[in-house]
MIVEXVEX-74963 format. One line per 4 residues: number of its first residue (from 1); their letters; for each residue z, y, x of C-alpha. Coordinates in pm, 1 decimal, decimal comma. Example, Ala and Ser with C-alpha at 12.3 -4.5 7.8 and 13.67 -1.06 7.14 Angstrom:
# MIVEXVEX-74963
1) AS) 780,0/-450,0/1230,0 ~ 714,0/-106,0/1367,0 .
***
This chain:
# MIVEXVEX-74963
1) XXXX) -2781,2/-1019,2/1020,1 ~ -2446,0/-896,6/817,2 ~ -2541,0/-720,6/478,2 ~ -2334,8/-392,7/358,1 .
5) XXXX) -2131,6/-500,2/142,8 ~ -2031,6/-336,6/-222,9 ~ -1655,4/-220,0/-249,0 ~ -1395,7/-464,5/-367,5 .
9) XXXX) -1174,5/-505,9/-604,2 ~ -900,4/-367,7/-422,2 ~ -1095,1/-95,4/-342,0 ~ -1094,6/80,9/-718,9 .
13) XXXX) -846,0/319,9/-793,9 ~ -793,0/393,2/-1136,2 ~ -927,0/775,9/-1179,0 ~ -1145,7/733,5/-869,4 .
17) XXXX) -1496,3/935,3/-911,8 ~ -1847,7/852,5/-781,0 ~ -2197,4/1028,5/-774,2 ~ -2495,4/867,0/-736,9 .
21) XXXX) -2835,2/1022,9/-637,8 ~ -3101,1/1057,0/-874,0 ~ -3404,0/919,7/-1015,2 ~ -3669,7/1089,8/-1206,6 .
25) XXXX) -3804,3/911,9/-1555,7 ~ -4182,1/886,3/-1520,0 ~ -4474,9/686,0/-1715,1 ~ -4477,6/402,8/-1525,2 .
29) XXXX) -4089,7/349,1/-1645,2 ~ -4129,7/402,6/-1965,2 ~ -4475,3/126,8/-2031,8 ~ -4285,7/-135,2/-1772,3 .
33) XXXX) -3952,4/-117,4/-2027,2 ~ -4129,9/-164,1/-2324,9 ~ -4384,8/-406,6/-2148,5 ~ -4047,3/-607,1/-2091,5 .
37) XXXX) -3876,0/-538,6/-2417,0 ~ -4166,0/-537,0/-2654,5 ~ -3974,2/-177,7/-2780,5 ~ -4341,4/-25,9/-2832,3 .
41) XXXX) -4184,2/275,9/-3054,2 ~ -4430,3/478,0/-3064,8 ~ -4177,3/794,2/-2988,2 ~ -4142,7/614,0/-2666,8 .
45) XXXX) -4523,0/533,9/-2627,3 ~ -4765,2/730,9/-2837,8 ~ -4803,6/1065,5/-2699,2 ~ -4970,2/1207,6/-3064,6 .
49) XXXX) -4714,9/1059,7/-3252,7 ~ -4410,1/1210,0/-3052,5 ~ -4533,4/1559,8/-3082,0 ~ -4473,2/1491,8/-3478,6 .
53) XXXX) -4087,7/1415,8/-3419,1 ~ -3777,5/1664,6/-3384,9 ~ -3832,9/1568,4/-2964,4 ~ -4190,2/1735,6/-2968,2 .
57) XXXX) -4300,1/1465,5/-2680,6 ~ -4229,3/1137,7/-2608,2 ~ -3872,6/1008,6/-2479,2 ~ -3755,1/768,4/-2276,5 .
61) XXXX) -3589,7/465,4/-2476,3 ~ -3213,7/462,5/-2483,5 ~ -3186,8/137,0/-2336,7 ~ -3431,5/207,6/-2037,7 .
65) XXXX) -3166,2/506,4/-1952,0 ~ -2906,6/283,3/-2009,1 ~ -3050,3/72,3/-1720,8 ~ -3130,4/320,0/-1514,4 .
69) XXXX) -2771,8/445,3/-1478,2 ~ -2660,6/102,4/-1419,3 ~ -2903,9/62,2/-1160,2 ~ -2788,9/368,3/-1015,9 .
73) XXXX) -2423,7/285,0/-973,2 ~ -2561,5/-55,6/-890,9 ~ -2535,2/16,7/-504,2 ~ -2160,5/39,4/-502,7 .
77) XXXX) -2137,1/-316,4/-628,7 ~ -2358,5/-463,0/-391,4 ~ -2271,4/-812,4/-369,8 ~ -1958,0/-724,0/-460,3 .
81) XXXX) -2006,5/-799,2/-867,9 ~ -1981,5/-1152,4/-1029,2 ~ -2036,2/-1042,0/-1394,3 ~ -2101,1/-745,6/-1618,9 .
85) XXXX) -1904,1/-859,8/-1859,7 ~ -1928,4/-601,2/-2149,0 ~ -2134,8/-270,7/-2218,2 ~ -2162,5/-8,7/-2447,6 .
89) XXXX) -2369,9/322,8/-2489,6 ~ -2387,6/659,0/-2643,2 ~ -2673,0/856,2/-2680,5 ~ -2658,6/1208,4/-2687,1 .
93) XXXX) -2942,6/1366,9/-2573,1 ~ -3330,1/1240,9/-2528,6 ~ -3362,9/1186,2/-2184,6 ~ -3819,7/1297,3/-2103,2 .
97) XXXX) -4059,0/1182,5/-1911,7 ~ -4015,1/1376,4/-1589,4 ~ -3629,8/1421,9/-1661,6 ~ -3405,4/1355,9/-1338,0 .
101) XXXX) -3113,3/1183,0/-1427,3 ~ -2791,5/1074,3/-1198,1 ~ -2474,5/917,8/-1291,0 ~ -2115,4/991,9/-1249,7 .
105) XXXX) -1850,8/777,6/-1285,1 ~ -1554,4/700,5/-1337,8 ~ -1248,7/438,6/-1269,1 ~ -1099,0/403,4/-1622,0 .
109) XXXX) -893,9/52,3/-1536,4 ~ -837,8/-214,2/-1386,8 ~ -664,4/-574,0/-1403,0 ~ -622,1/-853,4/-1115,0 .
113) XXXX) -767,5/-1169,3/-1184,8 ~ -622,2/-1467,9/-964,8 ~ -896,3/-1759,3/-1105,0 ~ -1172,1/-1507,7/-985,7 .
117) XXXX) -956,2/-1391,9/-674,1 ~ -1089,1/-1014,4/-774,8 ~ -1067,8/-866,1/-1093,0 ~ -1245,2/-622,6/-1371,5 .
121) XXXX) -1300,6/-323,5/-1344,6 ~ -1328,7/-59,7/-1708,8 ~ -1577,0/186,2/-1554,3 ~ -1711,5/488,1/-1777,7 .
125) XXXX) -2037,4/591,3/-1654,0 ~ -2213,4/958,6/-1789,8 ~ -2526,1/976,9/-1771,0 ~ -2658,5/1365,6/-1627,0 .
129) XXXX) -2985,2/1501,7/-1675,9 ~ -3144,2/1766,7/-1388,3 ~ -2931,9/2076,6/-1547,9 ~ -2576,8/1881,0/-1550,5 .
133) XXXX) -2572,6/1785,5/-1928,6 ~ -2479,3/1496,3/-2088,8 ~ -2740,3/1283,1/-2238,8 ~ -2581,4/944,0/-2242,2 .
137) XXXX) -2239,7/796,4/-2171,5 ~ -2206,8/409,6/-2074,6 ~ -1888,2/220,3/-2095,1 ~ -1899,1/-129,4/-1868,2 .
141) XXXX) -1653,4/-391,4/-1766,4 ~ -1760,4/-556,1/-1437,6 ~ -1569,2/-906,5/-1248,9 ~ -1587,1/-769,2/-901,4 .
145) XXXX) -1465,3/-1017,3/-621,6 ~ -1168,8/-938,2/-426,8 ~ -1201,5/-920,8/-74,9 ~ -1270,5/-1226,4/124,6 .
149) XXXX) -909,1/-1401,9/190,4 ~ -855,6/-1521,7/591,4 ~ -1125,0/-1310,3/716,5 ~ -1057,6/-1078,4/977,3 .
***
């Protein structure tokens, strides 16, 4: 069986865009992140407690969007990546339980590596809730491999 593969190196263009589809934020997200991150916040996980904040309910932590939008863009590096390499994240907005969130991204650099025979990739990912605004931006620099050398 051959496996789709992710796009290579070669095939970012500084400037290029992508969309990905969407995912809605629900409960089970939420308890399974801070499950795994032992982030048990209670304005992530304490329903009384949230109504007392500025958010009014609970939100989802800024990490576990974070993810998610990686997760989402994910599928265009489908065996394709080696390493995320670095990552960094704004928060502008709460993203809710029951938000839908997508990603759009875009090409910001990139710069040939010959020892990895690929290279990384600057991409600048925002992060869009279900009525187009902004509630996060992530920046990440991913090793993607070239593509493979005497196939045909």
């Amino acid at each position: 069986m051959v496996w789709p593969m992710g796009l290579a190196f070669e095939d970012f263009e500084v400037g290029a865009r992508f969309r990905s589809h969407g995912v809605t934020v629900t409960e089970a997200h939420v308890s399974a992140f801070a499950w795994l991150t032992g982030d048990w916040n209670p304005l992530h996980v304490d329903g009384e407690f949230a109504k007392s904040t500025i958010f009014g309910e609970r939100i989802a932590h800024g990490m576990l969007t974070a993810s998610l939008a990686l997760g989402l863009f994910a599928q265009y590096l489908y065996g394709t990546v080696i390493a995320l390499l670095e990552a960094s994240a704004r928060f502008l907005k709460p993203v809710k339980i029951g938000d839908t969130i997508y990603v759009e991204t875009e090409v910001v650099d990139k710069r040939p590596s010959e020892k990895y025979r690929g290279g990384v990739v600057h991409l600048r990912h925002e992060v869009k809730n279900q009525r187009g605004e902004t509630a996060a931006v992530v920046e990440t620099k991913v090793l993607v491999a070239g593509r493979w050398r005497g196939s045909t």
